[in-house]
C-alpha positions in Angstrom: 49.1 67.4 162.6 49.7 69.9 165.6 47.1 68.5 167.6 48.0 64.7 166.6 51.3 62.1 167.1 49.2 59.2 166.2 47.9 58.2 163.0 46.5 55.5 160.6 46.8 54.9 156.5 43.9 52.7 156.0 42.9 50.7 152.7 39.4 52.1 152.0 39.0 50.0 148.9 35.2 48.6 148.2 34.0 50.8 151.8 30.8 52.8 151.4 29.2 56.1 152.4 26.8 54.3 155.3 30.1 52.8 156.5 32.2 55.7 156.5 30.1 57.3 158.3 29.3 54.3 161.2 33.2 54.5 161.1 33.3 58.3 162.2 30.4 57.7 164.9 31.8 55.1 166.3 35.6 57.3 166.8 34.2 60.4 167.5 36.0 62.1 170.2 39.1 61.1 169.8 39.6 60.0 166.4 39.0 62.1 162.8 39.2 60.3 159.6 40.6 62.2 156.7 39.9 61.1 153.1 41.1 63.2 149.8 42.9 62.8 146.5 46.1 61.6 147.3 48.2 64.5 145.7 46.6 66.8 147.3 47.3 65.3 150.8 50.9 64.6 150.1 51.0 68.8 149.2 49.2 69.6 152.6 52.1 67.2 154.3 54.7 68.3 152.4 53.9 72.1 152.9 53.5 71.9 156.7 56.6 70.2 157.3 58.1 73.0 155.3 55.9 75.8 157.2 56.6 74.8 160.1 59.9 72.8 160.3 58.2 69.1 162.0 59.2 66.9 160.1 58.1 64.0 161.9 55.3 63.7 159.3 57.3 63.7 156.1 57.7 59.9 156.4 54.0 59.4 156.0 54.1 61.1 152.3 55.2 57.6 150.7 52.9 55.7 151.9 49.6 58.2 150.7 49.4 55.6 147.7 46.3 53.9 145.9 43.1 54.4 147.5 44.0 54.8 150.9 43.0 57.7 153.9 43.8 58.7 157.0 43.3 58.3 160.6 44.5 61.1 163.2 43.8 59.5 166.9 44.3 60.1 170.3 42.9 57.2 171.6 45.2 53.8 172.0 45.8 52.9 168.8 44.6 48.9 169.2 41.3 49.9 170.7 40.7 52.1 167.9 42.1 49.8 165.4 39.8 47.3 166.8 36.5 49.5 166.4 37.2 50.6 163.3 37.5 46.5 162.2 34.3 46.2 163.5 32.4 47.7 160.7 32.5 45.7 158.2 30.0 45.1 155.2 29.3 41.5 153.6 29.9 42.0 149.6 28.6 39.7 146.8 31.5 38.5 144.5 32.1 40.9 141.3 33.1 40.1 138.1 36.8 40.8 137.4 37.6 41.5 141.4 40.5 40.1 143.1 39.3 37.5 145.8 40.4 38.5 149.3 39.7 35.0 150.5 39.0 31.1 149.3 35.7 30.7 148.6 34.2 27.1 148.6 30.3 25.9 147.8 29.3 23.5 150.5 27.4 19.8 149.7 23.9 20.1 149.8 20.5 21.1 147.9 20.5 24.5 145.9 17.4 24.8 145.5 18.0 25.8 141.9 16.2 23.8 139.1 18.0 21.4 136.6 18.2 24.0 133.8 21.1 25.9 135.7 22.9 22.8 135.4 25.3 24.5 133.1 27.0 27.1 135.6 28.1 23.9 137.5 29.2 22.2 134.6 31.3 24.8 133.7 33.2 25.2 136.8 33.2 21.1 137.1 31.5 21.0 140.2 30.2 17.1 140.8 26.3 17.7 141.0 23.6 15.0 140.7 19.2 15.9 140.6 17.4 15.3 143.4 13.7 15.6 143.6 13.5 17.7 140.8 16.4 20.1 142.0 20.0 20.4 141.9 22.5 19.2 144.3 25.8 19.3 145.0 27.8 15.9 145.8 30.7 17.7 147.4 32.2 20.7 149.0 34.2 22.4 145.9 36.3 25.4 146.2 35.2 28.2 143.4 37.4 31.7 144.3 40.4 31.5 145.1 42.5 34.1 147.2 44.5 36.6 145.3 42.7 35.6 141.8 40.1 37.7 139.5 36.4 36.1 140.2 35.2 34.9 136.7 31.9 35.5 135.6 30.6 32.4 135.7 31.7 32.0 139.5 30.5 35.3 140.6 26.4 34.3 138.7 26.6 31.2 140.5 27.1 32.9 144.1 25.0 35.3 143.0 22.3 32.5 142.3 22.8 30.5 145.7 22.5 33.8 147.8 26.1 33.7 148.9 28.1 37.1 149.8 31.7 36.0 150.6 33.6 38.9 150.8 33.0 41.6 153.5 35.0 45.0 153.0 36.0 47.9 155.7 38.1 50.3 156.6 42.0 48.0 156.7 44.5 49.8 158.6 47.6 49.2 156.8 50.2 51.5 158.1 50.6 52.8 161.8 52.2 56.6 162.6 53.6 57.0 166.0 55.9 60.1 167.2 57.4 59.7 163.9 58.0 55.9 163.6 56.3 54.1 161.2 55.6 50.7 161.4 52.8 47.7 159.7 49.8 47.6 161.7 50.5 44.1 162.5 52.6 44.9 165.3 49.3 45.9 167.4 48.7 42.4 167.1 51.4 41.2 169.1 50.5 40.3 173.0 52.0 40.9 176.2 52.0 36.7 176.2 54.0 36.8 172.6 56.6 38.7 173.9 57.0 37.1 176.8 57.5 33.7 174.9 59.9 35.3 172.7 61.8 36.4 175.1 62.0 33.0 177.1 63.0 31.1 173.8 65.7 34.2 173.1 66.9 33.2 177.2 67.2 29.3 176.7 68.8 29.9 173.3 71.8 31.4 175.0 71.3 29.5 177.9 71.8 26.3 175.7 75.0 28.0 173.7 76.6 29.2 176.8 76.6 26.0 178.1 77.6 24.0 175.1 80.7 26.6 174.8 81.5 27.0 178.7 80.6 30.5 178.4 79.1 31.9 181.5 76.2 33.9 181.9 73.5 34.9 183.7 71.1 32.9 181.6 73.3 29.8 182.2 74.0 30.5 185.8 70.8 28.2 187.1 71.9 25.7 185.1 75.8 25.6 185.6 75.0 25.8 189.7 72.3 22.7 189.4 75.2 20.7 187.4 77.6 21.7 189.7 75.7 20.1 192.6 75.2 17.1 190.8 78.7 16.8 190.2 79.8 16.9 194.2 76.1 14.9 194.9 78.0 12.1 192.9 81.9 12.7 194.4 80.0 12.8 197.8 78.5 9.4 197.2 81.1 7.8 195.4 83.9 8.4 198.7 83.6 8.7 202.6 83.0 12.5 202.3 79.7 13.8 202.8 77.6 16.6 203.9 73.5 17.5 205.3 72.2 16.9 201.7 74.5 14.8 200.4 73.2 12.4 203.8 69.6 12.5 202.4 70.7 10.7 199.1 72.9 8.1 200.8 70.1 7.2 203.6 67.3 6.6 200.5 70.5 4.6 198.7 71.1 2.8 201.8 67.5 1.9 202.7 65.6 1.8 199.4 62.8 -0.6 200.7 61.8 2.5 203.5 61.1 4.7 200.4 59.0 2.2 198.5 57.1 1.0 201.0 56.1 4.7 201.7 55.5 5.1 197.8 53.1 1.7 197.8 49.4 2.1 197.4 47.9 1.5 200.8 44.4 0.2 199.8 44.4 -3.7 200.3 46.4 -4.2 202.6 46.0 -5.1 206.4 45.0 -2.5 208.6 48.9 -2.9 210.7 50.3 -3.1 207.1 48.7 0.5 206.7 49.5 2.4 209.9 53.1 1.3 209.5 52.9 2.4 205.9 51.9 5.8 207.2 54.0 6.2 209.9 57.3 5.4 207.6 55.5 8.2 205.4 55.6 10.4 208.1 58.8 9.9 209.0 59.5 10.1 205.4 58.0 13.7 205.5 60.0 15.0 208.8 62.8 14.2 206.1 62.4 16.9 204.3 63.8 14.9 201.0 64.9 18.2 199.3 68.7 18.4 197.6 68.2 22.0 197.9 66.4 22.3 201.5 
């Protein structure tokens, strides 16, 4: 804690030895993982804060709950987050553990002969025998997330050689310079933020406009329907201006701008030249309102 502003609580429920120490390995050098009973690291918090008067770390005391550890880190915290998700351990389903995940049995040939008929019976999965072996008719769901796995679900992965679980190291809590926050805020993107921020921007632009309320945000928008609004006054009387004349001249000769706009192939080969010198002169136009 004096050497250390940055630090994960991580869930180490289900991990074993060979993967703590894969874990340690892998963040060596700038990253020590700390396990113990979790009294005895709420004392050693508790008692350096009051040692040495930081108590930037007190915070973390209430969240040193179930069977959980801790990671000091100097390392960026998403890089390290990310290696320590990388080791992680596929785990047959136990009796009487709560399922992390759905589990579902696909269609197809177990392999298993018709006297283990009675583990799919029992969880009514639709099975029919062929060729002296058992096979499933359709994709069933078995575990589901947040339940206890039942015996009779966990034999029958067991039997079909299915692990669907996989356990590591779950950071759960993130400590930085004294502000505590969930771990899924490392998942957020530069490109998330920067689409929050645009919807945030056209929300007010869209109220500041419905209530006439000016604003930066609204600004573009107020300015572009401003310029529609003397576009229209300057077409609608004898007054006019440079870009006001661009939309009277494609008023006043539409045929010009279609004929530029008309597919050239099939036609005569004078048809096309002329076709491409009105495009031209189309062109030297410059047919921008805001030119």
């Amino acid at each position: 804690m004096d050497t250390h502003s940055k630090c994960f609580v991580v869930q180490a429920d289900n991990v074993g030895s060979k993967q703590f120490m894969d874990i340690r390995a892998a963040i060596r050098g700038n990253s020590t993982v700390i396990m113990g009973k979790n009294t005895m690291v709420r004392r050693c918090i508790r008692s350096y804060v009051e040692r040495t008067g930081n108590d930037q770390w007190a915070g973390l005391v209430d969240h040193i709950n179930g069977n959980v550890g801790l990671v000091f880190t100097t390392g960026d915290l998403s890089a390290v987050k990310d290696t320590i998700a990388e080791f992680k351990v596929g785990a047959p389903a136990k009796v009487g553990t709560l399922a992390p995940i759905n589990v579902s049995i696909p269609a197809g040939n177990t392999g298993m002969d018709p006297s283990q008929t009675s583990f799919f019976q029992v969880l009514n999965i639709p099975t029919k025998i062929t060729k002296g072996t058992i096979e499933i008719t359709a994709d069933i769901q078995v575990v589901t997330a947040g339940e206890k796995v039942g015996a009779s679900e966990a034999t029958l992965l067991s039997k079909l050689g299915i692990k669907p679980f996989s356990y590591g190291l779950k950071v759960q809590t993130v400590y930085e310079d004294g502000s505590i926050y969930d771990a899924k805020v490392l998942d957020i993107t530069e490109d998330d933020l920067a689409a929050h921020v645009s919807s945030g921007v056209t929300r007010i632009a869209a109220l500041c406009r419905a209530t006439g309320t000016p604003s930066i945000a609204a600004a573009p928008h107020a300015i572009v329907d401003g310029y529609k609004n003397v576009l229209a006054l300057a077409i609608g009387t004898e007054y006019s201006f440079p870009l006001a004349d661009k939309v009277k001249d494609a008023i006043a000769n539409p045929g010009a701008f279609a004929a530029a706009a008309a597919p050239a192939a099939g036609g005569a080969a004078p048809a096309a030249a002329a076709a491409v010198e009105e495009e031209e002169e189309d062109e030297d136009m410059g047919f921008d309102l805001f030119d």
